[in-house]
C-alpha positions in Angstrom: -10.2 -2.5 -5.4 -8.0 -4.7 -7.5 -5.2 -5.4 -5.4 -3.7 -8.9 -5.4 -2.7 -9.4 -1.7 -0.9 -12.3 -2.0 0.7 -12.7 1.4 -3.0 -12.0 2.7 -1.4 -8.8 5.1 2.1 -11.1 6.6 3.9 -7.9 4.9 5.7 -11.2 2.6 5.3 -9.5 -0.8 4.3 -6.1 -2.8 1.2 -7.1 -4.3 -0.8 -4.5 -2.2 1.5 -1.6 -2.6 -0.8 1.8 -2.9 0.3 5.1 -3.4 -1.1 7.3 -0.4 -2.7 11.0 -1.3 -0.1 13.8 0.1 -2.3 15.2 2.3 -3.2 11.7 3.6 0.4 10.2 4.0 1.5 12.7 6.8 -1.7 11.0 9.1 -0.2 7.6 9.1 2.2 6.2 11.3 5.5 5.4 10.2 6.2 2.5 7.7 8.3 -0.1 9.8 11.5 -1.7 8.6 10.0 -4.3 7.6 6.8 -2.6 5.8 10.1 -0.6 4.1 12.2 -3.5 3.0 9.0 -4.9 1.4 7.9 -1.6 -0.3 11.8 -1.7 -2.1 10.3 -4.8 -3.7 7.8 -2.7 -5.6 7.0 -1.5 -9.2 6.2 2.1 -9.4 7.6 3.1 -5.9 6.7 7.1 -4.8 7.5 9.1 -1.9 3.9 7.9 -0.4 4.5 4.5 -1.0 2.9 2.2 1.4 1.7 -1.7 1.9 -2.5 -0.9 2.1 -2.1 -3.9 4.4 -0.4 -2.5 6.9 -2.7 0.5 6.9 -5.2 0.7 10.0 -8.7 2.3 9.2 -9.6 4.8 11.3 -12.1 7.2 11.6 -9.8 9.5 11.2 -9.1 7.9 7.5 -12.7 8.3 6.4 -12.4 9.7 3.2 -8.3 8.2 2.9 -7.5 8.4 -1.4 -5.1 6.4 -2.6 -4.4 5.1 -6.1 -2.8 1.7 -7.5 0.5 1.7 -9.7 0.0 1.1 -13.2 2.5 -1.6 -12.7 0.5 -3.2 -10.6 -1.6 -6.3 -12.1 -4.1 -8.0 -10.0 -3.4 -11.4 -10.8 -6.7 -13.3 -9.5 -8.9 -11.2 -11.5 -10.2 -11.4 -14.6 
C-alpha cells in the first residue's frame, strides 16, 4: 500500500494514518493517548481514524478494509 511511514511505527508522525471500515473499527482496541494526539496531526481525519501502525494483525483481522486519505501523499514513491 502507499503509505509513507515515516517514523517506521514509534507513533512520531501521521504518515500512516488509515481510515478503518465501520464494521471493522469496533474490533480494535482502543487508540491510546498517544496514538490520539498523533492522529490530531492528520489530513483528512474520520471517526475511524487510526495510525495502521499501531494496528496488530490478527486472525481475527483477516479480511480488515481500510482506505488511505486523499490527502495523504506517499512521499518515497514515485
Amino acid at each position: 500500500m502507499p503509505l509513507e511511514g515515516t517514523c517506521e511505527g514509534q507513533m512520531a508522525c501521521s504518515t500512516c494514518h488509515v481510515i478503518v471500515g465501520k464494521e471493522w473499527y469496533a474490533m480494535l482496541p482502543d487508540a491510546s493517548e498517544d496514538e490520539e494526539d498523533m492522529l490530531d496531526l492528520a489530513a483528512d481525519l474520520h471517526a475511524t481514524s487510526r495510525l495502521s501502525c499501531q494496528i496488530l494483525l490478527t486472525e481475527d483481522l483477516d479480511g480488515l478494509e481500510i482506505r488511505i486519505p486523499r490527502e495523504s501523499h506517499d512521499m518515497q514513491g514515485t
